[in-house]
NUFI-10601 format. One record per atom (N, C-alpha, C): z negated, x, y. Coordinates in steps of 0.1 Angstrom, whole numbers, padded with zeros to 4 digits, always signed. Layout:
REM residues N
ZXY ...
//
This chain:
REM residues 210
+0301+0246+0240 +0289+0253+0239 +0283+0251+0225 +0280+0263+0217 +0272+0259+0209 +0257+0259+0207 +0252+0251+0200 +0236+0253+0200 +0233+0253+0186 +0224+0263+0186 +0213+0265+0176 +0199+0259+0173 +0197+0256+0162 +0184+0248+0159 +0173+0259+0148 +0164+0261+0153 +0155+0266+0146 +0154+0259+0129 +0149+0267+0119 +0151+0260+0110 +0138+0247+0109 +0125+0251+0115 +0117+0240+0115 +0123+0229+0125 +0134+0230+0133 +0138+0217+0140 +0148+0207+0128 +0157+0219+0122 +0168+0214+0112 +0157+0205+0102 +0150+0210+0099 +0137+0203+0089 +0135+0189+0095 +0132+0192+0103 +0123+0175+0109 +0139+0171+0113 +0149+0174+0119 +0159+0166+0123 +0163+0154+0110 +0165+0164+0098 +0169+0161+0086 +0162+0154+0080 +0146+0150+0081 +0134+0143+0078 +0141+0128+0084 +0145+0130+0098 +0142+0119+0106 +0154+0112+0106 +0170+0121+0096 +0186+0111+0093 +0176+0104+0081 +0172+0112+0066 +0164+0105+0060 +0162+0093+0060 +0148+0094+0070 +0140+0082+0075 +0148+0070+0079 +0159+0075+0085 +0165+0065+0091 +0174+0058+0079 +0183+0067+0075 +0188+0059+0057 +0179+0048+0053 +0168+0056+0046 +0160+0048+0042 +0157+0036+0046 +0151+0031+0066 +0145+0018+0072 +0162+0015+0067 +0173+0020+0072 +0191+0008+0068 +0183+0006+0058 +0186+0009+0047 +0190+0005+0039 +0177-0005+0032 +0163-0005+0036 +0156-0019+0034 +0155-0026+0039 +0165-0022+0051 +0167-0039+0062 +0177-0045+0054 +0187-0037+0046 +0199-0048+0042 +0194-0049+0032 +0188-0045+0021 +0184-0048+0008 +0180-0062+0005 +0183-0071-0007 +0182-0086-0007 +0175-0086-0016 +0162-0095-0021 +0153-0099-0033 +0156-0112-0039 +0156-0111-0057 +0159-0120-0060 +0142-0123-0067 +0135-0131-0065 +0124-0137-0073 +0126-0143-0086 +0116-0139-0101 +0121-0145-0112 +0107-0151-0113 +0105-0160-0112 +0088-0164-0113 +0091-0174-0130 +0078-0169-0140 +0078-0176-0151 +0067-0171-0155 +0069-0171-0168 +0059-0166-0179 +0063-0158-0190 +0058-0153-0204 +0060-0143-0213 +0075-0141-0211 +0082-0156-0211 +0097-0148-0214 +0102-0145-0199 +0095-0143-0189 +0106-0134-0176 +0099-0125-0180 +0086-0125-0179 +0078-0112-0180 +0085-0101-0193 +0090-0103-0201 +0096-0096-0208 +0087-0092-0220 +0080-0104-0227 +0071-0102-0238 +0072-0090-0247 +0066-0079-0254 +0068-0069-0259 +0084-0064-0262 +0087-0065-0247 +0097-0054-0250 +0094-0046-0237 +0102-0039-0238 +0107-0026-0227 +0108-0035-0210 +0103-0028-0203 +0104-0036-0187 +0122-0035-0186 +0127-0026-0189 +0143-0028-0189 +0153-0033-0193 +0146-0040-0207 +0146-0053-0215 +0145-0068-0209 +0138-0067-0202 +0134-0082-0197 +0148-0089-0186 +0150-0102-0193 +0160-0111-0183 +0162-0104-0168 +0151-0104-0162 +0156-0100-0148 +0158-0088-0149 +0154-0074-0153 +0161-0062-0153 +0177-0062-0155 +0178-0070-0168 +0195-0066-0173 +0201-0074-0159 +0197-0084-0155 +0203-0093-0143 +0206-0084-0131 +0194-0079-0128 +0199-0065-0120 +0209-0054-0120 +0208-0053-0131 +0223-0040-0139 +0231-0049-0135 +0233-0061-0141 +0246-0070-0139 +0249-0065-0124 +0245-0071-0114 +0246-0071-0105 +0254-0060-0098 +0248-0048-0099 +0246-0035-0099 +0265-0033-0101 +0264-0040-0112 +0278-0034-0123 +0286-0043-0113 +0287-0050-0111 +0292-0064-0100 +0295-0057-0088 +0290-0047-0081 +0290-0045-0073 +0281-0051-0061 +0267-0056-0063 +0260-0064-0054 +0250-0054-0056 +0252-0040-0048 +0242-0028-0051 +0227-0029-0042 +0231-0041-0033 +0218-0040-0031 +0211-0051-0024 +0209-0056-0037 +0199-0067-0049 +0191-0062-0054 +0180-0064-0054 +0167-0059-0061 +0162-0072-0069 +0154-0070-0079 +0145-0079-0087 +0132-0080-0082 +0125-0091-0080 +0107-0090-0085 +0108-0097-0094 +0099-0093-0103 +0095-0099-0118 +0083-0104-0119 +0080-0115-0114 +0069-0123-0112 +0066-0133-0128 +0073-0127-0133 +0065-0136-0151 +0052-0131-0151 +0042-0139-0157 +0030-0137-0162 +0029-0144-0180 +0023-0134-0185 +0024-0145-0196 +0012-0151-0198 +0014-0162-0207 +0009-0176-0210 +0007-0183-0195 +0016-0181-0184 +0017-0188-0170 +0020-0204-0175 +0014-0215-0164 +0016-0226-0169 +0027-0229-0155 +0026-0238-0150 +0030-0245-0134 +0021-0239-0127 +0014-0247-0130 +0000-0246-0120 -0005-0234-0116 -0006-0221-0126 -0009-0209-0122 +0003-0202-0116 +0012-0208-0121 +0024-0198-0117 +0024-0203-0097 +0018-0218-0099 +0013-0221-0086 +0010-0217-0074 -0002-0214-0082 -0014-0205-0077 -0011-0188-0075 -0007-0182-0084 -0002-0171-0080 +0010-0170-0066 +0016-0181-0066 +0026-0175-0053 +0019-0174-0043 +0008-0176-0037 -0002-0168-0024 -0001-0154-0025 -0005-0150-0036 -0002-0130-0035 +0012-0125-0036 +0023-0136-0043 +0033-0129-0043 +0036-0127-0029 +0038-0138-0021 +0042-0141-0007 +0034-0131+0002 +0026-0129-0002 +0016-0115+0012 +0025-0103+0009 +0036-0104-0002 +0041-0088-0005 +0057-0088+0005 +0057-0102-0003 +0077-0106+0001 +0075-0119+0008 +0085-0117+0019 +0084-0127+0033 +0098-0135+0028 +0106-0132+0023 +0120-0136+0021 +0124-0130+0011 +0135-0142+0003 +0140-0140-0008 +0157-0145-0008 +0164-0138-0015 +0177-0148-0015 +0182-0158-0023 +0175-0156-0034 +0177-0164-0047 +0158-0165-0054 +0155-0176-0060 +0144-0177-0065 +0149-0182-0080 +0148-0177-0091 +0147-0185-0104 +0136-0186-0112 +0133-0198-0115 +0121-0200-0118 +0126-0207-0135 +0119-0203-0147 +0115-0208-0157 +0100-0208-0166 +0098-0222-0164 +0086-0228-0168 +0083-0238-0177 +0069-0242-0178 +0071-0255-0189 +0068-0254-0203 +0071-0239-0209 +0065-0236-0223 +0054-0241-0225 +0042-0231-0215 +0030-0232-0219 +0024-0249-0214 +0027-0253-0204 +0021-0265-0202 +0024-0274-0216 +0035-0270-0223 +0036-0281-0237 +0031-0274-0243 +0026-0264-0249 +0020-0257-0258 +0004-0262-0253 -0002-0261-0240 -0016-0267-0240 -0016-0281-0238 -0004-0286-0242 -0008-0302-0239 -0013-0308-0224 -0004-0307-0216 -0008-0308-0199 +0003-0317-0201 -0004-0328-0193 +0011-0340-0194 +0022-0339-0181 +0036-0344-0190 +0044-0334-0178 +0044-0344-0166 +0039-0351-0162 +0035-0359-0148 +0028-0346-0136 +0021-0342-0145 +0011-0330-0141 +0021-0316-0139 +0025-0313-0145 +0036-0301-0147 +0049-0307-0136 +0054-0314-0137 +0066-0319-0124 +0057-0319-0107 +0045-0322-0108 +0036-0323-0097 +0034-0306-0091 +0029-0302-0097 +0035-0285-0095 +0045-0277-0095 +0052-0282-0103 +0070-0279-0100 +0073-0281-0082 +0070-0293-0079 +0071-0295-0065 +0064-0291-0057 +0054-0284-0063 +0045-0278-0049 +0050-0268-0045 +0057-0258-0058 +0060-0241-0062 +0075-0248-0052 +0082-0254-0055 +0098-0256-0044 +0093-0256-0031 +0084-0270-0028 +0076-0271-0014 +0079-0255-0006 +0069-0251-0014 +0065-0234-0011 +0076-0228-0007 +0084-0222-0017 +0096-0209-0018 +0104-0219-0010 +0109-0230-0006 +0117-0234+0002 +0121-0228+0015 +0112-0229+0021 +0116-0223+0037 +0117-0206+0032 +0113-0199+0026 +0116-0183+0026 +0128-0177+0012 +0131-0192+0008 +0147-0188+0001 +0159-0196+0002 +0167-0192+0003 +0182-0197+0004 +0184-0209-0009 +0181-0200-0020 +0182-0204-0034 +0172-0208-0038 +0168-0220-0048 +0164-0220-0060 +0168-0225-0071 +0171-0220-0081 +0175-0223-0094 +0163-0225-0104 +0164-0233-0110 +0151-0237-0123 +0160-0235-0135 +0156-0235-0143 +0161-0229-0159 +0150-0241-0168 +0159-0253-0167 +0153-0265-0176 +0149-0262-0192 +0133-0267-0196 +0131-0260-0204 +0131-0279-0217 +0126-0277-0227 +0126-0284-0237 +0118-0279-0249 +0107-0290-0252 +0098-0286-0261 +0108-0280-0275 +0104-0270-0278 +0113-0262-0290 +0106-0265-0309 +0097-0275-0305 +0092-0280-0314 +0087-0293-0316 +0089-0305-0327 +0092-0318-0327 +0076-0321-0321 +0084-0334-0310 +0077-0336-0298 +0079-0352-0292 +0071-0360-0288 +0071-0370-0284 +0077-0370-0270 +0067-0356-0263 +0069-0356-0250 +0083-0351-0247 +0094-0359-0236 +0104-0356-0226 +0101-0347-0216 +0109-0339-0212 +0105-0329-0201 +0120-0330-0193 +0131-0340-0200 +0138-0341-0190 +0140-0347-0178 +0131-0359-0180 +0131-0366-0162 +0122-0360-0150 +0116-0349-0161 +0115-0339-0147 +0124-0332-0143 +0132-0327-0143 +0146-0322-0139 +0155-0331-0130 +0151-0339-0136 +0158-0352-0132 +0156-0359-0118 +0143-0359-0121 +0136-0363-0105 +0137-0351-0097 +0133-0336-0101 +0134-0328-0094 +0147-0328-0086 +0156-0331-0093 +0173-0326-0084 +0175-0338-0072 +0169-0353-0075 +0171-0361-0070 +0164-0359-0056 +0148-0353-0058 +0141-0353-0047 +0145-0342-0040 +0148-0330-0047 +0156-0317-0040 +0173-0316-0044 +0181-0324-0037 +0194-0321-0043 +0200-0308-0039 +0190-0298-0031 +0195-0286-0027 +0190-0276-0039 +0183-0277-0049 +0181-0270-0059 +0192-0270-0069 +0194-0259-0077 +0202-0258-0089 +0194-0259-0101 +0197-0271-0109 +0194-0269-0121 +0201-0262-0137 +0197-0256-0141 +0204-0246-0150 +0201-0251-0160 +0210-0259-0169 +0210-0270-0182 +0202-0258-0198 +0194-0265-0197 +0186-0259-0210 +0193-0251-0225 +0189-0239-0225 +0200-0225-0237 +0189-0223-0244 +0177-0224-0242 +0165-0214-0251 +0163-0213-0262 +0166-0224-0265 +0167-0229-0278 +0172-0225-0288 +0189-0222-0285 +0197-0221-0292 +0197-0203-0291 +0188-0199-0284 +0184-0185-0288 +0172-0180-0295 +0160-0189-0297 +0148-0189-0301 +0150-0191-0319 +0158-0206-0321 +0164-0208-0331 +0173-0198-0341 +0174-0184-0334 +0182-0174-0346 +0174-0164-0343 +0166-0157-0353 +0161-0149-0359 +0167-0138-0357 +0180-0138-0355 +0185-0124-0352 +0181-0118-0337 +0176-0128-0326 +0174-0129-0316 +0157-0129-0314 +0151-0129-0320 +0136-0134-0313 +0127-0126-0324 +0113-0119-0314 +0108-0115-0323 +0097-0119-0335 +0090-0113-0345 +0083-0121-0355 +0077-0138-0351 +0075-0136-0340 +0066-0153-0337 +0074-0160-0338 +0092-0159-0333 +0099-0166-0335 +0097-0181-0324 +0091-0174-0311 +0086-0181-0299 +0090-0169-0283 +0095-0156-0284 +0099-0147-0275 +0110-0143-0280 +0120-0144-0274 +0136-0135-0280 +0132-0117-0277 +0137-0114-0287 +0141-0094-0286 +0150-0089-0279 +0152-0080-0278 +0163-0072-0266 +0172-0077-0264 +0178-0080-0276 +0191-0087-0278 +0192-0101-0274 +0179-0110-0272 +0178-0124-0272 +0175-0122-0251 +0169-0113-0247 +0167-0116-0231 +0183-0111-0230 +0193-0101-0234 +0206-0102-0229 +0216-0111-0229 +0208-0120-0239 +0215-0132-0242 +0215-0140-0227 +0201-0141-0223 +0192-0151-0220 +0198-0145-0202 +0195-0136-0202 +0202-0133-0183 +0217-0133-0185 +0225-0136-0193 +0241-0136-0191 +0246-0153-0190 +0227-0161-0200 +0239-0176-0197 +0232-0174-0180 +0223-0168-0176 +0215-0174-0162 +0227-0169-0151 +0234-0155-0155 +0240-0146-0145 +0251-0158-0137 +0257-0162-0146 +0269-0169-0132 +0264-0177-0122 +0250-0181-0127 +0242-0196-0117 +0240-0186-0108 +0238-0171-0109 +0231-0161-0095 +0246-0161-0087 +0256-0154-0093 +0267-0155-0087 +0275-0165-0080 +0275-0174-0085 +0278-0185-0077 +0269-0189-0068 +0259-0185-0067 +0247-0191-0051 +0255-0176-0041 +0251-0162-0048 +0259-0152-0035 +0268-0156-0031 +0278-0164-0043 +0293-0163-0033 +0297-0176-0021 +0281-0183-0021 +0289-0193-0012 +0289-0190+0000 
//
C-alpha cells in the first residue's frame, strides 16, 4: 500500500527527523572546560586563535568530532576569581569530560602569596571534581626574576589529588621568543597559542584514550 503525505505533513515530519538529529547528537556531544585567564581567553587575537579553539580543530582532525570547547578564560583572572566565577559557569554546564585549567600569572603579578593561590586551586578541584572525569592544570612559573616558588604548589596539589594531571611548565619557553608573543611580550600571537595547545594536546588525548 502506498501512502501519501500532504506537503504540510512532509514539513512537520521532516521538522520532527531534524529535531530528533539534533536532541542525538547533544546527548552524545562531550565538553572540554579551559578555565584561566588572558592567555585561554585568547588575548587580542582572533577567538579562533585562542589555545582552546585550535585544541578543538585538533580534535576535530583526530577524529573526536564530537568534542566541544567552553572557553572560560577571563582576563587579568586570578584563582580566586576564576573561583568565584565557576558558580555561573556550572548553572550553564552540568558535566564536563576533561577540565584544563591554567592559572597563577596574575596572582604573581598582584603579589597574592602563593599559600593563598594553592588554597583556591583546591577549592576550583573540590568543585569541578564530581562533574569531571579529568582535570589537568598547566603548571605555571613566575616568568620574571622572583623570590616566590610556585612549585610546591603543584606539588602538594598532585599529592593531595593524585587523580589530577599535572602538565609540566612550557610558557616560558614560548613567552621568551618574540617571534611568538605579542608587543608586551607577556601574551603569545597566533603562532605562540599554536604552540601553546599542541604541547597541551596529547595530555587531552591521553585522558580520552583511557
Amino acid at each position: 500500500m502506498i501512502v501519501y503525505f500532504s506537503k504540510e505533513c512532509l514539513k512537520k515530519i521532516i521538522f520532527y527527523v531534524v529535531l530528533l538529529i539534533f536532541f542525538e547528537c547533544n546527548q552524545t556531544m562531550k565538553l572540554l572546560l579551559f578555565l584561566g585567564d588572558s592567555i585561554t581567553y585568547g588575548y587580542l587575537v582572533s577567538y579562533d586563535s585562542s589555545y582552546p579553539v585550535v585544541i578543538e580543530r585538533l580534535l576535530y582532525k583526530d577524529g573526536f568530532k564530537n568534542y566541544k570547547i567552553v572557553n572560560a578564560g577571563f582576563p587579568g583572572d586570578t584563582t580566586l576569581m576564576a573561583y568565584q566565577r565557576l558558580e555561573f559557569i556550572l548553572k550553564q554546564y552540568s558535566q564536563f569530560s576533561i577540565v584544563v585549567i591554567f592559572l597563577g600569572a596574575n596572582d604573581y603579578l598582584q603579589g597574592i602569596p602563593t599559600q593563598t593561590t594553592y588554597e583556591f586551586y583546591k577549592k576550583i578541584i573540590q568543585t569541578l571534581q564530581p562533574i569531571s572525569k579529568s582535570i589537568l592544570i598547566i603548571e605555571f612559573k613566575p616568568f620574571m626574576n622572583s623570590s616566590e616558588s610556585y612549585e610546591w604548589i603543584y606539588a602538594s596539589l598532585k599529592t593531595e589529588y593524585p587523580e589530577i594531571t599535572i602538565i609540566p611548565e612550557f610558557f616560558q619557553e614560548i613567552i621568551q621568543n618574540p617571534e611568538y608573543t605579542l608587543e608586551d611580550g607577556l601574551h603569545p600571537n597566533k603562532k605562540g597559542y599554536e604552540i601553546f595547545a599542541n604541547k597541551v594536546y596529547p595530555y587531552i588525548i591521553k585522558e580520552l584514550q583511557k
